[in-house]
Phi, psi and omega in degrees: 000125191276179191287333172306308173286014151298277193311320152293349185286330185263004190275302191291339175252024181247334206254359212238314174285341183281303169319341157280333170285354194272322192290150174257338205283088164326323174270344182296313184293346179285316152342286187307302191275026177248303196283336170294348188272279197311286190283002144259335206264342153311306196267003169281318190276313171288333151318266167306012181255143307318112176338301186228161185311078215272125203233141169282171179319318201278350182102004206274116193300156170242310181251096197281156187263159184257004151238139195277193152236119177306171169332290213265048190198309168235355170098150167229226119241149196263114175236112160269115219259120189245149150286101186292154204261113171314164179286154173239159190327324182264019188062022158264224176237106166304146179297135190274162188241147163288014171296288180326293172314317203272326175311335213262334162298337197252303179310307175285336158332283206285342168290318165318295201274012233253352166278343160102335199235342156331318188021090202273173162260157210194073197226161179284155176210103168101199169296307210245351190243180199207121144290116154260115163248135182220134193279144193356112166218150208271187164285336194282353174266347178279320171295337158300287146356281163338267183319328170282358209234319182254351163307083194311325157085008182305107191247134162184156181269104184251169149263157154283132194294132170315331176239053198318300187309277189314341164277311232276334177269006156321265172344318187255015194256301201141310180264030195199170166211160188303121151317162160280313183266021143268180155185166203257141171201155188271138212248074194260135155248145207266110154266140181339101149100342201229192176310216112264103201320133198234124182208104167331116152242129180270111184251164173277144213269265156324120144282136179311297178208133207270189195260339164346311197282355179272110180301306192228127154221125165261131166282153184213208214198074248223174146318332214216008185101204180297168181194147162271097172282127166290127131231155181304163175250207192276326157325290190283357169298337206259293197320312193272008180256310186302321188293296157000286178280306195255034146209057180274124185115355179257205185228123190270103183251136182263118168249125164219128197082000206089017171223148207294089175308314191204158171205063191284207205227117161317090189256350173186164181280136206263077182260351207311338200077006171227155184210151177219133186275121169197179190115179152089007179056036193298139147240182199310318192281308168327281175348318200276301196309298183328314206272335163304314174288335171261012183265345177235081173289161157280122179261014152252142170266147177245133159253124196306149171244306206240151141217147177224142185258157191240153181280173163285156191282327173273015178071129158273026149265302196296325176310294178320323210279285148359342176270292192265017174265356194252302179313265203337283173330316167284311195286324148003266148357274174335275171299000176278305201294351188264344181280337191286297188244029147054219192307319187277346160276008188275300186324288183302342154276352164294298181309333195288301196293329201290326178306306182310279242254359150293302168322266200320315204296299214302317185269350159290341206258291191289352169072034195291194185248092196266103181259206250196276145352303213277000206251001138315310190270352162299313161290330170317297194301321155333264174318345172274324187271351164298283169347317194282308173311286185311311146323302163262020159265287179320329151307346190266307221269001161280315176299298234254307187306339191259026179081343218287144152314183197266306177352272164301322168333267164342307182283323185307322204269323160304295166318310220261342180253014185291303241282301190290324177305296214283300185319295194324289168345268188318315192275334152331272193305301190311327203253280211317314199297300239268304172292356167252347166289346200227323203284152166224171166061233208271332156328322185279330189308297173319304199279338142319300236238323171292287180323315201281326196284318194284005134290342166272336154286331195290324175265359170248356180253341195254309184278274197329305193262011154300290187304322175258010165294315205314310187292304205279326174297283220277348163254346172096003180315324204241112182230007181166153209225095170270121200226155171281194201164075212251359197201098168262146190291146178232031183039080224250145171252088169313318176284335184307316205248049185267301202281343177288320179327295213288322194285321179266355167294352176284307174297323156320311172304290164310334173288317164316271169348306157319309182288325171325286154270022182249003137283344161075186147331344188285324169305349191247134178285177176304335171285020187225326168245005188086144212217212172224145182224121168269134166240109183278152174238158165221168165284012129240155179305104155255143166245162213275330219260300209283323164309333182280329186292311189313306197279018164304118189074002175292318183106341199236017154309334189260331160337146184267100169270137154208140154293132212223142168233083170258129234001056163086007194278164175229112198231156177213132192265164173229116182261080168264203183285161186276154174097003207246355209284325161348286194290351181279319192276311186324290176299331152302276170358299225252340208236322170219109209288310186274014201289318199102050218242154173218134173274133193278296212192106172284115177196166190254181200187123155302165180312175166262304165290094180307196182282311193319300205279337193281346187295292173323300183282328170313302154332287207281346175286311174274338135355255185323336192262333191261028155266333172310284183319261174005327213253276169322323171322281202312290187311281233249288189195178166288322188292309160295338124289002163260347165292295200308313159351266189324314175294354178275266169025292217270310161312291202301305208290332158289323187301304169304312164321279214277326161287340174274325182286002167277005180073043175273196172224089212281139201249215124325266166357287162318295194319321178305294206265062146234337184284316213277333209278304201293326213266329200287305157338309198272306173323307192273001151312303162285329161343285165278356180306316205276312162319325182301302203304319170317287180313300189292336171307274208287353193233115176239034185239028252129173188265150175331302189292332149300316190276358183292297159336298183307311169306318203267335177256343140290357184234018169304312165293329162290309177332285169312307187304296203297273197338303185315285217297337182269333175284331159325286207289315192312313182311312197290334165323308207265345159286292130343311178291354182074166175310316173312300182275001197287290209302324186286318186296305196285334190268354165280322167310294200308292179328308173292319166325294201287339203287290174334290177317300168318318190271357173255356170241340157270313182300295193274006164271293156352275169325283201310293160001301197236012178263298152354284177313331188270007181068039193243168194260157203198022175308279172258182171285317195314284207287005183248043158272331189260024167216354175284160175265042183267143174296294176287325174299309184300321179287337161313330191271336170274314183286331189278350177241053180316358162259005184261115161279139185240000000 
């Protein structure tokens, strides 16, 4: 699809969508939203074709696919990177340091990475060396790759001797000699069609000014073709404006790695902060790899040592057992709504499916890396469009109880649940942008796939499934709306009995908090401290499955297996905890007596989360929570956001408490299911957040606190449906999923429990609590209308006092 017709397709559903909100006409609008349902959910199918890759018998792609796979899902190639020791001042060699190592991880992070959605694995190995895996690349991406991972990328700026021509021929004359703080160097320019022009040039010796100052390089499109436009940061802007201004009329050579890119002529001083490399006959790929490199230079040179293709990291039995167990898990899902809510859950699996293929397609569009973290946020967003459903059938099924027609019932039961939906959805969304703006490597993934879904819930639960009541009202389909109702309010005093609720999550919590720390470091596994990596050989072809099965009940089953090829060698690596590698070769020995093993290579390896990436996703996390907060503040109160705060806290720290004290280890992984864990939190929080704000709206009688009651055991059945239908999938995970996803799956189990738990017993005790604390009065509604900063109570107050301005 070329991108002009992208652009009108997205243009025609946008003029399509103002137009379905514009409209008052029920049939025009059922219309709009039949043909917007049909032409997106086209172009996401058209979109994503062929999904994945289409392979001959032999493995040989025929077809690249329009979503990739990550490491731990098809395997890659593998570059063992050595850093070489820089020259030092006397001419010898500095030693490499680990400043060096870590500069040099983060610049090829961002050269790989550099679209944000690759997610290479990227860790020190030994003193001096750098591991790289980067997920399925072909041969012509392999060649790329290279040239991105070893291109030292050293940029600088000399001037020319003012009078170039006339010294140098001074020079071959005999009368003159090479300035000192010059020297001659060759200039080639690629002519239209012909040999390439060789032209002598006296550069300075010193750069004028280093590439250090380059904030941004961009590919463009130019006079001379592609090209790299530079700007400056305020240093070197201020430098290159100066240098400029006092050689105007010389000539300025663009160098790079030590060879001459370009050398125009100064024609007037430069303050703009920009320079642009171009010439040399760039073509597009050139340009970009070019423009990459110069935005993450190396301040060490590096050399490929190794290259290998690598297996996927998760096994392909953990693929499998993950595939279908993920199928299991929907179809769960499926059949619950339909046995539950019948006909309007048959709707709501339409919507469910439309929702898939929206996700898939978006990420076919953009060509993303679809891993183990990003398919964490699919299920979240998954479980947010269930959520979404199931609210606004407990709003119907409240409208119908209150007499209203199914009609009306219907439209009533939308309004009254966009509020809650919409909130959720935005305090969502506010965290996804923010963790895919600052966060890198599986952190960004989750937040791709989480971003792309609460956009795809929003439009399949509140328009498709509008659209298709509209069609069953209108074909006669729909004439009454039957649902079980197995979980009735039984006017339960949540608050009454809160401080016992509240007392033991304070003793869990210490107890968690306790195990944490008196394990220490110990909770964290090789991807947070770095482990040991074996590389093993055999006399017959091993698999990563068969090794994983030998290492079963061991504690080192969960270790990252990949098979590995190198010259033609067939190899298979083990990345565990340090210390671990000893007792791995005892139990391979022992376990497969006849394989034939040969140990390769003993060697230790840094973490996978680096300082950098763990700084970074750390950020972009409290980022994220305190746009939560700001957000809750604004909608609902202060008060209410420091309960949702907390109760997320109060979660995480029992989930993670309760996975170390299973004897786990926190992994990658755990990041996926803690990111998966705060949002599915944070969602069913406002959930009830908003029935409260709904009770103080519609109640101007009774104490806060009654009506807080009245709220939480009015959403106690949406709570409990939604906890069920997401926990339906994590079970078929954690059953189902093999040993590998077994971690993610149980500590995503714990999370919705305790999630689940919080919001009806911990989150809204908290609110009353701590407005109480604030010295505000919570006698009635009347008077705490007149001190909350809430947005729906002041509008409440307005519609029930219409001379009171606000």
């Amino acid at each position: 699809m070329t991108p002009v017709l992208t652009f009108f397709i997205g243009l025609a559903i946008l003029v399509l969508f103002g137009w379905y909100f514009a409209t008052e006409t029920e049939r025009l609008r059922r219309i709009l939203g039949t043909v917007l349902t049909i032409v997106v959910t086209a172009f996401c199918l058209w979109s994503t074709y062929p999904p994945f890759d289409e392979k001959r018998p032999d493995g040989t792609v025929i077809r690249r696919g329009k979503i990739h796979l990550g490491l731990d899902l098809q395997g890659g190639t593998s570059f063992l990177i050595r850093l070489e020791p820089p020259a030092s001042a006397d001419g010898g060699k500095r030693p490499i340091t680990k400043a060096m190592v870590d500069q040099a991880i983060e610049a090829i992070r961002k050269r790989v990475d550099r679209f944000g959605v690759s997610e290479p694995i990227i860790t020190p190995q030994g003193n001096d060396r750098i591991l790289v895996q980067i997920p399925g690349l072909d041969a012509a991406n392999i060649q790329e790759a290279r040239e991105q991972l070893s291109r030292v990328a050293k940029l600088e700026f000399r001037l020319v001797y003012p009078d170039n021509g006339q010294r140098l021929k001074a020079i071959d004359e005999g009368k003159e000699v090479i300035p000192p703080e010059y020297r001659i160097e060759t200039y080639k320019q690629q002519a239209e069609g012909g040999k390439p022009i060789e032209e002598r040039l006296l550069v300075k010796k010193k750069a004028d000014l280093g590439g250090n100052h380059v904030s941004q390089a961009a590919a463009g499109y130019g006079q001379e073709g592609w090209e790299v436009t530079l700007r400056f940061d305020t240093e070197g802007a201020k430098a290159f404006g100066q240098i400029t201004e006092a050689n105007v009329n010389h000539r300025f050579a663009i160098v790079l790695d030590g060879v001459i890119q370009s050398a125009p002529v100064i024609r007037t001083a430069i303050y703009g902060g920009n320079a642009v490399i171009s010439g040399g006959r760039m073509d597009e790929p050139e340009a970009r790899n070019l423009a990459s490199v110069l935005e993450n230079p190396l301040q060490t040179p590096v050399k490929i040592e190794e290259e290998r293709q690598v297996s996927a990291s998760l096994g392909s039995d953990s693929i499998k057992s993950g595939i279908y167990s993920g199928i299991a898990g929907f179809i769960l899902v499926v059949v619950f709504m339909i046995i539950y809510y019948r006909l309007v859950g048959l709707i709501a699996d339409i919507a469910l499916l439309i929702n898939c293929i929206m996700v898939v397609g978006v990420l076919g569009m953009f060509n993303s890396v679809l891993t183990l973290p990003g398919i964490a946020g699919l299920i979240l967003s998954l479980g947010i469009a269930v959520d979404a459903n199931v609210l606004i059938y407990e709003r119907l099924r409240d409208e119908i109880k209150q007499g209203k027609s199914l009609r009306v019932a219907i439209d009533t039961s939308y309004r009254k649940a966009f509020s809650a939906i919409f909130d959720a959805h935005v305090t969502q969304f506010l965290t996804a942008a923010i963790l895919f703006w600052l966060a890198s490597g599986p952190v960004k993934g989750f937040a791709l796939t989480l971003t792309i879904g609460i956009v795809a819930s929003m439009f399949s639960s509140l328009l498709v499934t509008y659209t298709c009541f509209s069609w069953a009202f209108a074909l006669g389909w729909l004439k009454r709306v039957s649902m079980l109702h197995l979980i009735r309010s039984k006017g339960f005093d949540f608050l009454g009995n809160a401080p016992k609720f509240v007392s033991i999550s304070a003793v869990a919590m210490l107890l968690c908090l306790g195990v944490l720390l008196f394990k220490g470091e110990r909770n964290l596994g090789a991807d947070f401290r770095g482990g040991d990596l074996l590389v093993i050989s055999a006399a017959h072809k091993l698999t990563p499955d068969e090794v994983r099965s030998a290492l079963a009940h061991t504690g080192f089953q969960n270790s990252v297996i990949q098979s590995e090829k190198v010259a033609n060698r067939d190899l298979i690596s083990i990345r565990a905890d340090s210390g671990a590698a000893d007792k791995i070769k005892a139990r391979l020995s022992e376990a497969l007596p006849t394989a034939g093993l040969k140990f390769e290579q003993t060697d230790h390896v840094g973490a996978l989360v680096g300082k950098e990436l763990a700084t970074k996703s750390a950020l972009a996390l409290a980022l994220g929570l305190l746009g939560i907060f700001v957000y809750v503040s604004f909608r609902f109160a202060t008060s209410f956001a420091v309960a949702s705060l907390a109760a997320l806290a109060h979660d995480l720290i029992i989930t993670i408490g309760m996975f170390a004290l299973s004897g786990r280890e926190l992994s990658l992984i755990m990041v996926a299911a803690v990111l998966t864990i705060a949002g599915y939190s944070i969602n069913d929080k406002i959930v009830v957040f908003d029935r409260i704000r709904s009770g103080l709206r519609d109640r101007l009688s009774g104490t806060v606190a009654e009506v807080m009651n009245t709220s939480i055991n009015e959403t106690l059945s949406r709570t409990i449906l939604t906890g069920g239908t997401v926990l339906l999938t994590v079970l078929a995970l954690y059953v189902f999923g093999g040993p590998v996803l077994n971690d993610f799956a149980f500590s995503f189990l714990i999370g919705v429990i305790v999630g689940t738990y919080s919001s009806i017993f911990i989150a809204s005790p908290i609110v009353l609590w701590w407005t109480r604390a604030r010295g505000r009065d919570t006698s009635a509604l009347r008077r705490l209308a007149k001190t909350f900063r809430l947005a729906a109570v002041k509008e409440c107050w307005r519609e029930s006092f219409p001379s009171r301005r606000w």
